[in-house]
C-alpha positions as CSV (number, residue, x, y, z in Angstrom):
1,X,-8.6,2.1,-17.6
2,X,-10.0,0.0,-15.1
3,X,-12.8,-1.1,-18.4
4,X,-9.7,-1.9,-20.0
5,X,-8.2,-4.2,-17.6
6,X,-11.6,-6.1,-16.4
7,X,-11.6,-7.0,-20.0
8,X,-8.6,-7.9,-20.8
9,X,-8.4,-9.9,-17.4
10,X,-12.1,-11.8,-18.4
11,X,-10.8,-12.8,-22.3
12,X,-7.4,-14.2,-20.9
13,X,-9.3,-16.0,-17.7
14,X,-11.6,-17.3,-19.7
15,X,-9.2,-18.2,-22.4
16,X,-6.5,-19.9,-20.1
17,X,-10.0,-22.1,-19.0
18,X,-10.2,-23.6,-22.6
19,X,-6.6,-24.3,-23.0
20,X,-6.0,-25.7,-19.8
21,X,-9.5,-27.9,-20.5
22,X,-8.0,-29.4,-23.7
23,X,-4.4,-29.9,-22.3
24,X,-5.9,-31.8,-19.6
25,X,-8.2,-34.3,-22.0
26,X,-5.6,-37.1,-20.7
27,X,-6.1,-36.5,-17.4
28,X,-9.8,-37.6,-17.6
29,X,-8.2,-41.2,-17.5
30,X,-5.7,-41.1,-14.8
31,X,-6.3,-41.0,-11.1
32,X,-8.5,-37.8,-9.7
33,X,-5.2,-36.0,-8.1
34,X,-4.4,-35.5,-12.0
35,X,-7.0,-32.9,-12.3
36,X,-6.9,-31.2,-8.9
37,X,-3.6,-30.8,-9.9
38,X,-4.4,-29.1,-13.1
39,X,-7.5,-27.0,-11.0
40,X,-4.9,-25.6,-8.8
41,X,-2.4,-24.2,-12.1
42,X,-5.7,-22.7,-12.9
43,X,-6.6,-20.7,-9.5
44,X,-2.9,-19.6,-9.5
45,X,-2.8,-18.6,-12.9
46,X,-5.6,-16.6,-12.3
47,X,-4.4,-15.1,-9.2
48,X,-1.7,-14.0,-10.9
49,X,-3.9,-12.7,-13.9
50,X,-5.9,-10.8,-11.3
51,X,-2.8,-9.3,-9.9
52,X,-0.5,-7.9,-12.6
53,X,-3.8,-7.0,-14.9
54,X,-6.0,-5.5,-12.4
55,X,-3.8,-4.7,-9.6
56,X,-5.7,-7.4,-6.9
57,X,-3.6,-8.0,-5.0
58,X,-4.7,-11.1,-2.3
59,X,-4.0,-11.7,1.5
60,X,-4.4,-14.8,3.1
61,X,-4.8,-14.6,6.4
62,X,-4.7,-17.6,9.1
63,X,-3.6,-20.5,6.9
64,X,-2.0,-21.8,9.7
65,X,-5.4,-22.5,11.4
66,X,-6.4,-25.3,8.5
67,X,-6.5,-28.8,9.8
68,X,-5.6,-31.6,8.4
69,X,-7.9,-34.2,7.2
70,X,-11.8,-34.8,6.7
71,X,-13.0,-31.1,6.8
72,X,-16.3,-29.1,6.7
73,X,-14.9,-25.0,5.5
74,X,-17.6,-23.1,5.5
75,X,-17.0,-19.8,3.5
76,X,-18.4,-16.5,2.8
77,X,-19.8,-16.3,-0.9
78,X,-20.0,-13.1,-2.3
79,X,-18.3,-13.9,-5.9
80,X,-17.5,-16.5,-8.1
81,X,-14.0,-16.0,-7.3
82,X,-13.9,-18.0,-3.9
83,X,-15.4,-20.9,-6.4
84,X,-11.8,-22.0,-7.6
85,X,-9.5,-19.7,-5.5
86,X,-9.5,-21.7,-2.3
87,X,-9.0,-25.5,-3.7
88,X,-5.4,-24.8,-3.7
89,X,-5.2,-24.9,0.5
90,X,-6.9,-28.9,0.3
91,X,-5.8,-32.0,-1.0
92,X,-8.9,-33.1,-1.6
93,X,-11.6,-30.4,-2.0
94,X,-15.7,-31.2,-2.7
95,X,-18.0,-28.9,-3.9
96,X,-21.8,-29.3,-4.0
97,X,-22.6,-27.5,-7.6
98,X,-26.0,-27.0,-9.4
99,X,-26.6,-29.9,-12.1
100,X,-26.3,-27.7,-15.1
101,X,-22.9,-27.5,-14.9
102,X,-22.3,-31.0,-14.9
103,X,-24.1,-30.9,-18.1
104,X,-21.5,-28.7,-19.7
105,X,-19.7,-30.7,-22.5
106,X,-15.7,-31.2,-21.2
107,X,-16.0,-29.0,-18.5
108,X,-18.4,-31.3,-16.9
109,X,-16.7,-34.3,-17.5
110,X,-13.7,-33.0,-15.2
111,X,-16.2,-31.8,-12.6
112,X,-17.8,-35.6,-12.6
113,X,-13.8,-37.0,-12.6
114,X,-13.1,-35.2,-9.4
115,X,-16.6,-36.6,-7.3
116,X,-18.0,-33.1,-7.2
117,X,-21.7,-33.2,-5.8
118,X,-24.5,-32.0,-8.0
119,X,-28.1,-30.8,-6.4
120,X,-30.8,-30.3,-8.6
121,X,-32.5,-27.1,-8.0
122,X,-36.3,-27.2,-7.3
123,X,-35.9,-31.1,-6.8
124,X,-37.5,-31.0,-3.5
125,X,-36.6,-31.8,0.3
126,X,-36.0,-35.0,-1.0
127,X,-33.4,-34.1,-3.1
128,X,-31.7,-31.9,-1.2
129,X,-31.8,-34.1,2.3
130,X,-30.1,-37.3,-0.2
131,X,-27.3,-34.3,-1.6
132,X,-26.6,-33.6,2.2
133,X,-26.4,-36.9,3.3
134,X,-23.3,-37.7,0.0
135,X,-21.7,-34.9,1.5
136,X,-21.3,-36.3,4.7
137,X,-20.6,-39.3,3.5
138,X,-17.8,-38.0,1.2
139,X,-16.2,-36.2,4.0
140,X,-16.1,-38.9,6.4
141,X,-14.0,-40.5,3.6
142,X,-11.3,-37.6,4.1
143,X,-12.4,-35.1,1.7
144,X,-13.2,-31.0,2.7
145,X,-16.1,-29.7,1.8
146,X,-16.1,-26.5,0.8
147,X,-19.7,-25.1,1.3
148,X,-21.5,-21.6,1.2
149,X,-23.8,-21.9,4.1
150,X,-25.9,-18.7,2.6
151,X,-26.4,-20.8,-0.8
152,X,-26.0,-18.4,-3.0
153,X,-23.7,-15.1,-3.3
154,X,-24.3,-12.0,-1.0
155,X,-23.6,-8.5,-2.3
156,X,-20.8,-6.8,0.3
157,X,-22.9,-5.7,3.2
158,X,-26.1,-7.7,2.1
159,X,-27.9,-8.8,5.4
160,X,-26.9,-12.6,5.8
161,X,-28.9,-15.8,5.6
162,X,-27.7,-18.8,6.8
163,X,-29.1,-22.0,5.9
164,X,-29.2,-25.1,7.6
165,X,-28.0,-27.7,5.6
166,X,-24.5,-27.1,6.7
167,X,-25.9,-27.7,10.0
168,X,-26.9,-31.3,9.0
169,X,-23.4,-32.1,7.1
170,X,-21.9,-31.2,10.5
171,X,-23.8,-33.7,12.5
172,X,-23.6,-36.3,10.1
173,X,-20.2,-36.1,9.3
174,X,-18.7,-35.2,13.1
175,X,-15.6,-33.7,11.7
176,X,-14.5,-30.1,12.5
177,X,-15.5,-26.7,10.6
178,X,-13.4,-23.9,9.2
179,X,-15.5,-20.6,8.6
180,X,-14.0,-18.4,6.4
181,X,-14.6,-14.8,5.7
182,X,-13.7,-12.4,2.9
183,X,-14.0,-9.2,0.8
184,X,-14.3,-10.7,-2.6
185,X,-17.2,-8.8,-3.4
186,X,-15.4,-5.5,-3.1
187,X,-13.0,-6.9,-6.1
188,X,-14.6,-9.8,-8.0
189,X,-18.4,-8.2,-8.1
190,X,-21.5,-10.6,-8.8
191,X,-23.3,-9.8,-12.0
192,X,-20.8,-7.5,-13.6
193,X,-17.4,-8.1,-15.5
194,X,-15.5,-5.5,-14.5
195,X,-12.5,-5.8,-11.4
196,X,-11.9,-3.3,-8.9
197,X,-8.0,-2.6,-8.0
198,X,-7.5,-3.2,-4.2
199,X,-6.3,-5.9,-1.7
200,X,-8.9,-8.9,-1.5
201,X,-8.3,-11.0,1.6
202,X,-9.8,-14.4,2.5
203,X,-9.4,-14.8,6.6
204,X,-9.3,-18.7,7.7
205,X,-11.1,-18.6,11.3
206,X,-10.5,-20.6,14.1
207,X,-12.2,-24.0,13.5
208,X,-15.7,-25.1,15.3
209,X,-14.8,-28.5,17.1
210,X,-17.3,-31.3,15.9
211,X,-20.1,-32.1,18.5
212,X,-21.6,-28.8,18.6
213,X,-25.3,-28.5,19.2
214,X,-27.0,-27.7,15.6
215,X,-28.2,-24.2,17.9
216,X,-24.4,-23.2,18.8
217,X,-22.4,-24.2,15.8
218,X,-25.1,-22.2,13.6
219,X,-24.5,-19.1,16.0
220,X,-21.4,-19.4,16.4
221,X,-20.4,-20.0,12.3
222,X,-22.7,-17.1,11.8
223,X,-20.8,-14.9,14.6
224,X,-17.2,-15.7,13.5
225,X,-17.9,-15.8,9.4
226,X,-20.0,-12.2,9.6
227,X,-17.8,-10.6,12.0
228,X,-14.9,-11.0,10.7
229,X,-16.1,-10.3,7.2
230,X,-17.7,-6.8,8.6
231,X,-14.3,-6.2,9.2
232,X,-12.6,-7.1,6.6
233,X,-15.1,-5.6,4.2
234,X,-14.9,-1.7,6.0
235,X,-11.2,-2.0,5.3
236,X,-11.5,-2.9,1.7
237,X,-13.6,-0.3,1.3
238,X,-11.9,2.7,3.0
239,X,-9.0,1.1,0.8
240,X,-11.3,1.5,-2.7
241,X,-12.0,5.2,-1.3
242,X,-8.1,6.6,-1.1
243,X,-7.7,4.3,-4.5
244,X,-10.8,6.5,-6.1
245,X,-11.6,8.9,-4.3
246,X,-15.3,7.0,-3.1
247,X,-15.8,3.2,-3.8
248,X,-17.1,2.4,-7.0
249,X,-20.8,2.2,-7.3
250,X,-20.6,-1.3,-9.1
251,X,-18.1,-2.4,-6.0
252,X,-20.6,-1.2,-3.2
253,X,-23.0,-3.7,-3.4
């Protein structure tokens, strides 16, 4: 059953992607809150996919503690879910993306329409140190950053590994930062279609003031972010165990 539903769930998520690209052809030449606006229908369509197809249901937790304004939110990644889930909290999100999707015909137009950030993989420190630097620059313009400080998606339970470019976009920008931890990877795994029945729950964290030492806000984004998503993750797995009986092995990470 839960086979059925993960693919069920992946035609029409995939399929609502399409539509909602075509519909929104005219949107490519009005202003960019046109096309957030159309992003968002998409996350909540999904969310609601997620829930009456696969039974996910999702708790946000601490929305309450998002500021206002120019914004550096640091998240958890361990799915592609948090990818288009959490624009719907910020009125003007920015996400740094690999090039190749850029290069994607429609779907990459709308990503160049809303100022997303492309890095080029392998380009060098070079690269990377002039992608950091936009970033800043775009969020001292008043837009929130939504950045993955690990880089790249973490299995549930995977030892973490911080980078330190957030650390730079911090500096630069001096605006606050909102970590954010979650389960996703209990529900939504990496590398696998299928989609685990449960409760998936993003937690918004108390915010890091700006002018942090690069030494204390990396220990103390690290501290709040894996804490929290410890936490978060034991329940969602002692949840997937009265559910089944033992979590999944594809949900165990």
């Amino acid at each position: 059953m839960i086979f059925l539903r993960s693919l069920i769930f992946n035609v029409l998520f995939y399929l609502v992607l399409v539509v909602l690209c075509i519909i929104a052809l005219p949107a490519l030449l009005l202003p960019r809150g046109a096309l957030m606006a159309i992003e968002v229908a998409w996350a909540n369509t999904s969310l609601f996919l997620m829930r009456v197809i696969c039974n996910i249901r999702i708790e946000f937790r601490g929305v309450d503690k998002i500021p206002s304004g120019p914004l550096i939110v640091a998240s958890k990644h361990q799915s592609f879910w948090e990818t288009f889930a959490l624009v719907r909290f910020f009125e003007h999100p920015l996400f740094i993306l690999k090039r190749e999707l850029m290069m994607i015909p429609v779907f990459g137009w709308y990503l160049k329409k809303v100022g997303m950030i492309s890095v080029e993989r392998g380009g060098g420190p070079r690269s990377l140190i002039k992608t950091l630097k936009r970033a800043a620059a775009e969020v001292k313009l008043g837009r929130q950053l939504v950045i993955f400080p690990e880089g790249t998606r973490t299995a549930p339970g995977a030892a973490p590994n911080y980078k330190a470019g957030v650390a730079q976009i911090y500096a630069e920008s001096g605006v606050p930062c909102l970590p954010i931890a979650l389960n996703s990877g209990l529900f939504w795994p990496r590398r696998t279609f299928m989609r685990y029945p449960g409760t998936l729950v993003v937690e918004f964290l108390d915010p890091l003031p700006p002018g942090l030492p690069r030494d204390e806000f990396m220990t103390r984004l690290r501290e709040a972010i894996e804490t929290a998503t410890t936490r978060i993750v034991e329940a969602g797995r002692a949840e997937q165990a009265r559910l089944f009986g033992g979590v999944p092995n594809a949900a165990k990470g």
